[in-house]
Chimera marker file (.cmm) of the C-alpha trace (Angstrom):
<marker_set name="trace">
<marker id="1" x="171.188" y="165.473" z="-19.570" r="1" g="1" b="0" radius="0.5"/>
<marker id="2" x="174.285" y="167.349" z="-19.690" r="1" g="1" b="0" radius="0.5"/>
<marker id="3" x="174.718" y="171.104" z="-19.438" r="1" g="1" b="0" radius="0.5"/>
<marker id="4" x="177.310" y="173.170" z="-20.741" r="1" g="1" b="0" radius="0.5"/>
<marker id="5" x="178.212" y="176.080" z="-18.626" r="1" g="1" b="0" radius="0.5"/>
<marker id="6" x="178.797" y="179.631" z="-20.172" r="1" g="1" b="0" radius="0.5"/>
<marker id="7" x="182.650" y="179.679" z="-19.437" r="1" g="1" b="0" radius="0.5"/>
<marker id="8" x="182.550" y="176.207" z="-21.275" r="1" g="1" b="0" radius="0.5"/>
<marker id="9" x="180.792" y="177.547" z="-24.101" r="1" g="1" b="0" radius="0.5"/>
<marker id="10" x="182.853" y="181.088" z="-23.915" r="1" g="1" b="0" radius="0.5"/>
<marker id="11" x="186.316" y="178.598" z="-23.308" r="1" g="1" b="0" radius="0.5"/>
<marker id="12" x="185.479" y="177.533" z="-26.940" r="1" g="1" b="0" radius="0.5"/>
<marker id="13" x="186.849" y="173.904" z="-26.218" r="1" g="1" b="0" radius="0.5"/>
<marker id="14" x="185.596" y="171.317" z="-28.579" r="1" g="1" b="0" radius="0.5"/>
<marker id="15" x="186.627" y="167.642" z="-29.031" r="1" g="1" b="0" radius="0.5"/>
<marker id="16" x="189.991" y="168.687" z="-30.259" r="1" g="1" b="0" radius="0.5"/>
<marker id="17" x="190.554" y="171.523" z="-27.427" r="1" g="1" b="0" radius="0.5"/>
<marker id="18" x="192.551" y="173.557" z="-29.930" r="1" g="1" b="0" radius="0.5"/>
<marker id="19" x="189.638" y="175.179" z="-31.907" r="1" g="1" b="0" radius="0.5"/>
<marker id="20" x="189.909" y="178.678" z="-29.702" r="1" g="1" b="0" radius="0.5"/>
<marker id="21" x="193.797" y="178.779" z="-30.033" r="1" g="1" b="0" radius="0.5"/>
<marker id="22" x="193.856" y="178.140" z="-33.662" r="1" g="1" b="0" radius="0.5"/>
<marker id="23" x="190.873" y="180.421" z="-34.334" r="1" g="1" b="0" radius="0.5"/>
<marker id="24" x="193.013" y="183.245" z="-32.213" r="1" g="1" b="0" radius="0.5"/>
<marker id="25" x="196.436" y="182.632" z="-34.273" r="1" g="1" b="0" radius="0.5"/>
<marker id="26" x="194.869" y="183.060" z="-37.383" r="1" g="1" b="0" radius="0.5"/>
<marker id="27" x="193.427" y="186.242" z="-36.229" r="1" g="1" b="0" radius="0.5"/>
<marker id="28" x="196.501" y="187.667" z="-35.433" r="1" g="1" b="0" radius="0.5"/>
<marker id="29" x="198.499" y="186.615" z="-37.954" r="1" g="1" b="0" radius="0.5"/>
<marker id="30" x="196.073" y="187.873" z="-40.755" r="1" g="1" b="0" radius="0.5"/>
<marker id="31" x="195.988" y="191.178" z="-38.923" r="1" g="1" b="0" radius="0.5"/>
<marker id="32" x="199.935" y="190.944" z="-38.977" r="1" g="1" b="0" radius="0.5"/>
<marker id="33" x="199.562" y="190.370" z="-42.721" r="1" g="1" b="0" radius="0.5"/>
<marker id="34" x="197.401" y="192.979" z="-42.908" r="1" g="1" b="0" radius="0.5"/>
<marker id="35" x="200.065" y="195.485" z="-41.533" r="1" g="1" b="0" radius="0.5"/>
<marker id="36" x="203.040" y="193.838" z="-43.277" r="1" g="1" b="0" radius="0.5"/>
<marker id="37" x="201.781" y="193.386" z="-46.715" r="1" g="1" b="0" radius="0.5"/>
<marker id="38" x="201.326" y="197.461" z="-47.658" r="1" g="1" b="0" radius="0.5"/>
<marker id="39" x="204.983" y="197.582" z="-46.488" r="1" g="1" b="0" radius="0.5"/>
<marker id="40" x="206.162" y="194.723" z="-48.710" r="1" g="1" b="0" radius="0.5"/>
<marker id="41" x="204.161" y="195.821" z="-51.823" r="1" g="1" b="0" radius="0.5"/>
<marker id="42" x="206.421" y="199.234" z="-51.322" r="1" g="1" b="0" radius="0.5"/>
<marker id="43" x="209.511" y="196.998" z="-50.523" r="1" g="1" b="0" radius="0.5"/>
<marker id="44" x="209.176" y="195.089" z="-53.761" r="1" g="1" b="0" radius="0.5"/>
<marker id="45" x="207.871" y="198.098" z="-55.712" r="1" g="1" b="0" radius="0.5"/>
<marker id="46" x="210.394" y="199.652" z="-55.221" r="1" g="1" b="0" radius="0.5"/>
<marker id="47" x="212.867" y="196.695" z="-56.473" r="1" g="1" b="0" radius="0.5"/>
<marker id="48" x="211.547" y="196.285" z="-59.267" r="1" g="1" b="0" radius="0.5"/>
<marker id="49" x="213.292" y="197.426" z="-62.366" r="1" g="1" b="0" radius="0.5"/>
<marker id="50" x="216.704" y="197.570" z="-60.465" r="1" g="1" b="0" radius="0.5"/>
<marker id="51" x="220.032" y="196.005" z="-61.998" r="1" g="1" b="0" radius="0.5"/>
<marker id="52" x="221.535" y="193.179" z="-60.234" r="1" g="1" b="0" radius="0.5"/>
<marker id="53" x="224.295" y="194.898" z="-58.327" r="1" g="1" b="0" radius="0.5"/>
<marker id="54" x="221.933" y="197.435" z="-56.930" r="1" g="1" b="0" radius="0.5"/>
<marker id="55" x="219.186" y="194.798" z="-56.187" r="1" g="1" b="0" radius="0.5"/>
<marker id="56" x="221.715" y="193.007" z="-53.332" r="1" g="1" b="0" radius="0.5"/>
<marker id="57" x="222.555" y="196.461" z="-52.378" r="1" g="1" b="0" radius="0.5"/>
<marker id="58" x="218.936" y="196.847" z="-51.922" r="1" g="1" b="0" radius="0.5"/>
<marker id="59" x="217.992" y="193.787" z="-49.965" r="1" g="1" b="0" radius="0.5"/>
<marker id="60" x="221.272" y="193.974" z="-48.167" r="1" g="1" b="0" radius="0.5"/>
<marker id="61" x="219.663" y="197.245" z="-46.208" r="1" g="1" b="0" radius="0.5"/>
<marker id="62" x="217.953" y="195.963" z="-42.889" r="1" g="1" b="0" radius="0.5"/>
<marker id="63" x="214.473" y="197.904" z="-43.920" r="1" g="1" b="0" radius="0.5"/>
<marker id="64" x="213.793" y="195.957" z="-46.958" r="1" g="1" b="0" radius="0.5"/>
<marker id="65" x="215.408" y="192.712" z="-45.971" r="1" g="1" b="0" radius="0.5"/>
<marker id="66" x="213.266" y="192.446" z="-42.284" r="1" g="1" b="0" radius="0.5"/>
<marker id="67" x="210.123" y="193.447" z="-44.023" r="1" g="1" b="0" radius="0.5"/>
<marker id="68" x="210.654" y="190.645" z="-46.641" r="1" g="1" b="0" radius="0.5"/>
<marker id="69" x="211.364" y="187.796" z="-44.110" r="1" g="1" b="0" radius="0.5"/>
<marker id="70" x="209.156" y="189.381" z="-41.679" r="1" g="1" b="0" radius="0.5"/>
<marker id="71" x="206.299" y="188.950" z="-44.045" r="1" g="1" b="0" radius="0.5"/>
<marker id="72" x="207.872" y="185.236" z="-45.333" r="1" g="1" b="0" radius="0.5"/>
<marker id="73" x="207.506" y="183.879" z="-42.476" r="1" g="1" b="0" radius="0.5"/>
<marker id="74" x="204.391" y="185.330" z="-40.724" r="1" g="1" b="0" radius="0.5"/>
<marker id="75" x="202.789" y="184.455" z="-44.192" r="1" g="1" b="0" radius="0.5"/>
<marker id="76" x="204.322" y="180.729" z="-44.608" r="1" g="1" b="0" radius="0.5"/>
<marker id="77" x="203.236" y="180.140" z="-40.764" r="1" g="1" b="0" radius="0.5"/>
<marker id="78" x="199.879" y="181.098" z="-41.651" r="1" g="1" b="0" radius="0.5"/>
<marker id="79" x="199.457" y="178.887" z="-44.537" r="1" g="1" b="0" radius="0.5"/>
<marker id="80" x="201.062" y="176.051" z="-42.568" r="1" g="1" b="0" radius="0.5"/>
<marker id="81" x="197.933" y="176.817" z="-39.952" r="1" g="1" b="0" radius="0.5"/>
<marker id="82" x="195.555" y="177.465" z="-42.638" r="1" g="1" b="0" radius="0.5"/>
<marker id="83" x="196.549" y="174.761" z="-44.836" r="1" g="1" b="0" radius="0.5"/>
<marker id="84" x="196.436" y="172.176" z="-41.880" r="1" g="1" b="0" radius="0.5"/>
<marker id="85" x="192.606" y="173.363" z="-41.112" r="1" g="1" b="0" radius="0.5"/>
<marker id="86" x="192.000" y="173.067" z="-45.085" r="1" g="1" b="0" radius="0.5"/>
<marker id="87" x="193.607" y="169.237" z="-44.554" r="1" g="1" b="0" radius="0.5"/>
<marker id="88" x="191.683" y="167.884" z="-41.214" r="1" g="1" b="0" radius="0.5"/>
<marker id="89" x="188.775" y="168.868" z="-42.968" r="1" g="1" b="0" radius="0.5"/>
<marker id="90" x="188.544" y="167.202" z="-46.270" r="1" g="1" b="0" radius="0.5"/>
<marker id="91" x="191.368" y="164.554" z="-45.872" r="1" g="1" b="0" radius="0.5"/>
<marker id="92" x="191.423" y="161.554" z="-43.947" r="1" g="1" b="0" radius="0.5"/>
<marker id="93" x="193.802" y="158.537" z="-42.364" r="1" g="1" b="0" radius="0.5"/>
<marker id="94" x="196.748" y="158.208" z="-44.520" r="1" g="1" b="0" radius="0.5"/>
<marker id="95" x="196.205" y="160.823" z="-46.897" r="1" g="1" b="0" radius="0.5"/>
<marker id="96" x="195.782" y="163.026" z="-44.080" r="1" g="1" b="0" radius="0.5"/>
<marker id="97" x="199.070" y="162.408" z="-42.439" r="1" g="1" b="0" radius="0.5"/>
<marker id="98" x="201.324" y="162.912" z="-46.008" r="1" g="1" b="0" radius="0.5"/>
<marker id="99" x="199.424" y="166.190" z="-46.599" r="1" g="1" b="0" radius="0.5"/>
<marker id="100" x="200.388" y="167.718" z="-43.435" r="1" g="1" b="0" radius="0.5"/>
<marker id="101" x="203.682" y="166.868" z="-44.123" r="1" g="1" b="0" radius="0.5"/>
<marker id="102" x="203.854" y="167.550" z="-47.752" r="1" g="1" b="0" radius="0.5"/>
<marker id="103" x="202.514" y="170.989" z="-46.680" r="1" g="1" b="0" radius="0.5"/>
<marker id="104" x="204.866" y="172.099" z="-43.575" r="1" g="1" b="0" radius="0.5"/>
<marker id="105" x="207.914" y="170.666" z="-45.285" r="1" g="1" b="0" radius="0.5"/>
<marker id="106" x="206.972" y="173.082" z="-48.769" r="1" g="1" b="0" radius="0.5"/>
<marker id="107" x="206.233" y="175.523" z="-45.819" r="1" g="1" b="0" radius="0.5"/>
<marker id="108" x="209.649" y="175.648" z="-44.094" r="1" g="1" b="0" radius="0.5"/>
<marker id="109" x="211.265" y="175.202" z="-47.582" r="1" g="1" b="0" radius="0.5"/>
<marker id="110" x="210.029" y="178.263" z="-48.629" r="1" g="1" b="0" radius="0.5"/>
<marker id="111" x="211.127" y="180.291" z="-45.637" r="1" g="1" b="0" radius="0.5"/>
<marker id="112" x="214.323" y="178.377" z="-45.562" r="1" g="1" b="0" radius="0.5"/>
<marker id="113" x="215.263" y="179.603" z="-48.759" r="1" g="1" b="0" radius="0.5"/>
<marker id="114" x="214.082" y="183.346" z="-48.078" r="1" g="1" b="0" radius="0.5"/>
<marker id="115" x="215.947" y="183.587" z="-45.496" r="1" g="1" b="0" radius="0.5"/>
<marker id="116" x="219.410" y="182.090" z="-46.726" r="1" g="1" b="0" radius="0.5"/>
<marker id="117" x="218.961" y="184.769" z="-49.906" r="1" g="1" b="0" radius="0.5"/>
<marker id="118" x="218.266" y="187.781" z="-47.783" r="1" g="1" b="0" radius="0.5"/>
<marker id="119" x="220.911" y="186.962" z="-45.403" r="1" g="1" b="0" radius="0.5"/>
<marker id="120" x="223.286" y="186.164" z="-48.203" r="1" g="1" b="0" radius="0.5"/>
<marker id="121" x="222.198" y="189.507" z="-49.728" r="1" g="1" b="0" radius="0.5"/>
<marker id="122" x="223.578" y="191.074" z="-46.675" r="1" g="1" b="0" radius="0.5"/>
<marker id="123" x="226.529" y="188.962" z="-46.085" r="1" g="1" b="0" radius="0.5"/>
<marker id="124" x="227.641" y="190.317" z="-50.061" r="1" g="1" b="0" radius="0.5"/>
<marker id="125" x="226.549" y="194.092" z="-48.991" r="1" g="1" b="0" radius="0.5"/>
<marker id="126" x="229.033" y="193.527" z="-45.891" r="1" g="1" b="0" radius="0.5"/>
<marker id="127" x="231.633" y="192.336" z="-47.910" r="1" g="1" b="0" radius="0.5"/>
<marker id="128" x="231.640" y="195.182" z="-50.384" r="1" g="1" b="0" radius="0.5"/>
<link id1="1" id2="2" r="1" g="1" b="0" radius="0.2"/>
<link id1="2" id2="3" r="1" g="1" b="0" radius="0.2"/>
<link id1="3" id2="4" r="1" g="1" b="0" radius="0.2"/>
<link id1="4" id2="5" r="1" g="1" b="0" radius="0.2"/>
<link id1="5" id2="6" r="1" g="1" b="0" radius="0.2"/>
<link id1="6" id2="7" r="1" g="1" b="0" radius="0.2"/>
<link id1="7" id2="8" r="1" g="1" b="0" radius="0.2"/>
<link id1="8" id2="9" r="1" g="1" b="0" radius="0.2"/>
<link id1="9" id2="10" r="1" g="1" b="0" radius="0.2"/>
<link id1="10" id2="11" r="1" g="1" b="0" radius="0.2"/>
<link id1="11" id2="12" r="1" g="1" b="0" radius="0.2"/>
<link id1="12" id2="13" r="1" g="1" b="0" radius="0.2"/>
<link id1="13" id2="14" r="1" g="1" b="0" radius="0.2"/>
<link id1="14" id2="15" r="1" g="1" b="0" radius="0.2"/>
<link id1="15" id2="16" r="1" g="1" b="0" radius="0.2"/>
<link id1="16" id2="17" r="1" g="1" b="0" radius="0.2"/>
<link id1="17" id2="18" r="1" g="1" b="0" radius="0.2"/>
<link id1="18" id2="19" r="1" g="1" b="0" radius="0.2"/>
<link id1="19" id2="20" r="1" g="1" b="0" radius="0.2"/>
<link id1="20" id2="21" r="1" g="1" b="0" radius="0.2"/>
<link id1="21" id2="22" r="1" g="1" b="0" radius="0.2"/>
<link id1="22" id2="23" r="1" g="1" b="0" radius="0.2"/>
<link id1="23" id2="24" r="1" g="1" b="0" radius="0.2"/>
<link id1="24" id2="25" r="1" g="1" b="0" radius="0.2"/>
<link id1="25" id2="26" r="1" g="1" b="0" radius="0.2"/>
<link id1="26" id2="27" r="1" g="1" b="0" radius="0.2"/>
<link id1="27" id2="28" r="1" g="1" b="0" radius="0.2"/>
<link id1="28" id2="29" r="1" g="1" b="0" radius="0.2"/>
<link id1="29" id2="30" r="1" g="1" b="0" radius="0.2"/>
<link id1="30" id2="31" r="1" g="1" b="0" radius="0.2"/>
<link id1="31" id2="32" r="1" g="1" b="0" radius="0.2"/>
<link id1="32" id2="33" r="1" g="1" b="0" radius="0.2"/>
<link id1="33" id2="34" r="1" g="1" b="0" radius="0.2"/>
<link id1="34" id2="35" r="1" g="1" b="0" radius="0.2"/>
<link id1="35" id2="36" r="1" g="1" b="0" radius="0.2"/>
<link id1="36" id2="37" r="1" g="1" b="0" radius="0.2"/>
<link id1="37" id2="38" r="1" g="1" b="0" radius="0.2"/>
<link id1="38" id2="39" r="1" g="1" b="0" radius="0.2"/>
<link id1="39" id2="40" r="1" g="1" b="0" radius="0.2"/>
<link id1="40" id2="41" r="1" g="1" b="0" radius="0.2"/>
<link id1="41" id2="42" r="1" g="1" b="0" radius="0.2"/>
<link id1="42" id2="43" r="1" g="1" b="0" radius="0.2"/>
<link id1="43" id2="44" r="1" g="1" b="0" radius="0.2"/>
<link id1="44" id2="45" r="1" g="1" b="0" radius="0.2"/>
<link id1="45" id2="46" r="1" g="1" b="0" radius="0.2"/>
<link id1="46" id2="47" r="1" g="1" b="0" radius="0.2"/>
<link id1="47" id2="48" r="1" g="1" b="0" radius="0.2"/>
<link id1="48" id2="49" r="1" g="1" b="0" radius="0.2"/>
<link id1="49" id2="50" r="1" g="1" b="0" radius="0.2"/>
<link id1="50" id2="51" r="1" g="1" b="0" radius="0.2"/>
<link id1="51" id2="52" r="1" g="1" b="0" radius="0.2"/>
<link id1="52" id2="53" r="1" g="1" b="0" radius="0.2"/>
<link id1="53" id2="54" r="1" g="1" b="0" radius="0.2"/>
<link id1="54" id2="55" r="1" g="1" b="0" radius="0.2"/>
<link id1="55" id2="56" r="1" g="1" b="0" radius="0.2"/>
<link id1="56" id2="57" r="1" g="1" b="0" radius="0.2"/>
<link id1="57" id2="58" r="1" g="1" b="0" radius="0.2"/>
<link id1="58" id2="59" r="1" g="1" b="0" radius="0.2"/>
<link id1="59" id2="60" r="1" g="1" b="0" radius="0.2"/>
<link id1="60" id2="61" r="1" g="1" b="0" radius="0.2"/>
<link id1="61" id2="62" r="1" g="1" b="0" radius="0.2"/>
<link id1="62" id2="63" r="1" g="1" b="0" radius="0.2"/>
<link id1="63" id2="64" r="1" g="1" b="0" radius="0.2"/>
<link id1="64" id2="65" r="1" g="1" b="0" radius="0.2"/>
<link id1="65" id2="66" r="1" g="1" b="0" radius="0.2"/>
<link id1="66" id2="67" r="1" g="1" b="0" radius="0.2"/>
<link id1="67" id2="68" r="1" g="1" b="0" radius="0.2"/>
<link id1="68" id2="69" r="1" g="1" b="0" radius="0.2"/>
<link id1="69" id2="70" r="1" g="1" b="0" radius="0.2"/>
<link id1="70" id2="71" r="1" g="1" b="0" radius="0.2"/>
<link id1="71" id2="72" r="1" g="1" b="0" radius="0.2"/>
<link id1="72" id2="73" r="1" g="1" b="0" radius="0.2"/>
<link id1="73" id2="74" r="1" g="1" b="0" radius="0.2"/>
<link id1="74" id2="75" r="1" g="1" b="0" radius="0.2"/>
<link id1="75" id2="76" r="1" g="1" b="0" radius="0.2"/>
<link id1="76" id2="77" r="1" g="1" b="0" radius="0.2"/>
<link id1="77" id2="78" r="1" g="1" b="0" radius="0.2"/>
<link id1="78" id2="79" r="1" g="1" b="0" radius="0.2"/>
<link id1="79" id2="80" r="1" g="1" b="0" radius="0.2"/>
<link id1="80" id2="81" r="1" g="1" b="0" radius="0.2"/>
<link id1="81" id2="82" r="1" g="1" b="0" radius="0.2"/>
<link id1="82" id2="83" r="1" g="1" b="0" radius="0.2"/>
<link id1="83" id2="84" r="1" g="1" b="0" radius="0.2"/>
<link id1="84" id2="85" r="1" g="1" b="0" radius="0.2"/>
<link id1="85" id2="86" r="1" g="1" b="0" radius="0.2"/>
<link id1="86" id2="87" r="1" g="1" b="0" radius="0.2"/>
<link id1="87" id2="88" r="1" g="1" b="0" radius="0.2"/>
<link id1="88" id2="89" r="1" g="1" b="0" radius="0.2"/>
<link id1="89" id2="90" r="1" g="1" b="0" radius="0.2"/>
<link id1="90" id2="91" r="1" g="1" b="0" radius="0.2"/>
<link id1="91" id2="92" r="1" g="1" b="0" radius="0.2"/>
<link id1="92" id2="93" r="1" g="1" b="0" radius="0.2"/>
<link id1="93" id2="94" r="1" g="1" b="0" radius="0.2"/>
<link id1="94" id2="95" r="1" g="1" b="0" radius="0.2"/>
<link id1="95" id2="96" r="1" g="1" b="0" radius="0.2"/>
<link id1="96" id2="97" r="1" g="1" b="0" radius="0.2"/>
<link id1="97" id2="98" r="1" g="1" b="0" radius="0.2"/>
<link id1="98" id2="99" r="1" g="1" b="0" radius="0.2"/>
<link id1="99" id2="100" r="1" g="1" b="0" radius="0.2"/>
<link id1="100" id2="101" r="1" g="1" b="0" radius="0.2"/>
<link id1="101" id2="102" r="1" g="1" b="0" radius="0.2"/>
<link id1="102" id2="103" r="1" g="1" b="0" radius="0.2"/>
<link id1="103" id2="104" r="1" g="1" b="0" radius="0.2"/>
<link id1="104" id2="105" r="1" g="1" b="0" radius="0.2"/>
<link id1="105" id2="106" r="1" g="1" b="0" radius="0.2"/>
<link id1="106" id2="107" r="1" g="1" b="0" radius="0.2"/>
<link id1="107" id2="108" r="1" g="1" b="0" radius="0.2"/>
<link id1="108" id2="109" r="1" g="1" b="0" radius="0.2"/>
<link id1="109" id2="110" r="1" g="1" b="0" radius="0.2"/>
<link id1="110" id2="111" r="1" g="1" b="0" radius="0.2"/>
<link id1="111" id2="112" r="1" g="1" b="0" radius="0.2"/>
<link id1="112" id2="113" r="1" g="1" b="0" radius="0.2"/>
<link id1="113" id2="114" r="1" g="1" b="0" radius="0.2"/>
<link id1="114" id2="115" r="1" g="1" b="0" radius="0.2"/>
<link id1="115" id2="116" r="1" g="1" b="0" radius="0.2"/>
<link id1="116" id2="117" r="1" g="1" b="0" radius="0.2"/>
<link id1="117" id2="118" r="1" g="1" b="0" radius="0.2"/>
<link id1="118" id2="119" r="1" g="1" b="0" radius="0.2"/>
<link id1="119" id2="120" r="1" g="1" b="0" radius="0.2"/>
<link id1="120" id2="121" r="1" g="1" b="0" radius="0.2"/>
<link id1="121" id2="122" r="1" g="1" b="0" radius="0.2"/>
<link id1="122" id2="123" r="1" g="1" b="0" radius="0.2"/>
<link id1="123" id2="124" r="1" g="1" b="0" radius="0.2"/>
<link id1="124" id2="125" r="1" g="1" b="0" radius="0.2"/>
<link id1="125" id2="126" r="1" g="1" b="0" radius="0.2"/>
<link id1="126" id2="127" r="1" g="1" b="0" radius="0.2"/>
<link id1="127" id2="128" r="1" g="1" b="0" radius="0.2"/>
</marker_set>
């Protein structure tokens, strides 16, 4: 008969030993959601409407433009992590393998692209 100690049980360390550590990221990064996504809801709010010229002006301001790609990026990692979770769960061998990458490649595409139009957006605000 094996026994599982209570530092085993509190460790949280199943067959895949990453259960506690993804269970912890997700925590944090929804509560980092939680934070960022009042402040991007203003950020965009207040973009809305705005003619083009004034829109790069806009985004070319660090305030807006780190909020944005803050919340890109914390939000893209999370769906890579949540995603993956969504994956191991209901897909298997082969299927498995292209999802995951289908998924983190759309992932990193996504914040790629943020990132190169916000910095460009500042780049044309410097050059002004």
């Amino acid at each position: 008969m094996r026994y599982i100690t209570p530092r085993k049980a509190a460790q949280g360390l199943g067959s895949s030993h990453t259960g506690t550590s993804d269970h912890w990221f997700m925590t944090v990064s929804a509560c980092a959601l939680a934070l960022l996504t009042p402040a991007f809801l203003l950020v965009i709010g207040s973009a809305i409407g705005l003619p083009h010229a004034d829109l790069v002006a806009y985004f070319g301001r660090p305030y807006p433009a780190i909020i944005t790609s803050l919340f890109i990026i914390v939000g893209m990692v999370h769906f890579i992590k949540g995603t993956r979770i969504m994956i191991d769960d209901y897909f298997q061998h082969t299927a498995r393998k292209v999802a995951i990458i289908v998924s983190v490649i759309f992932s990193w595409a996504v914040i790629a692209s943020a990132v190169f139009a916000l910095a460009k957006m500042t780049f044309v605000t410097l050059a002004i």
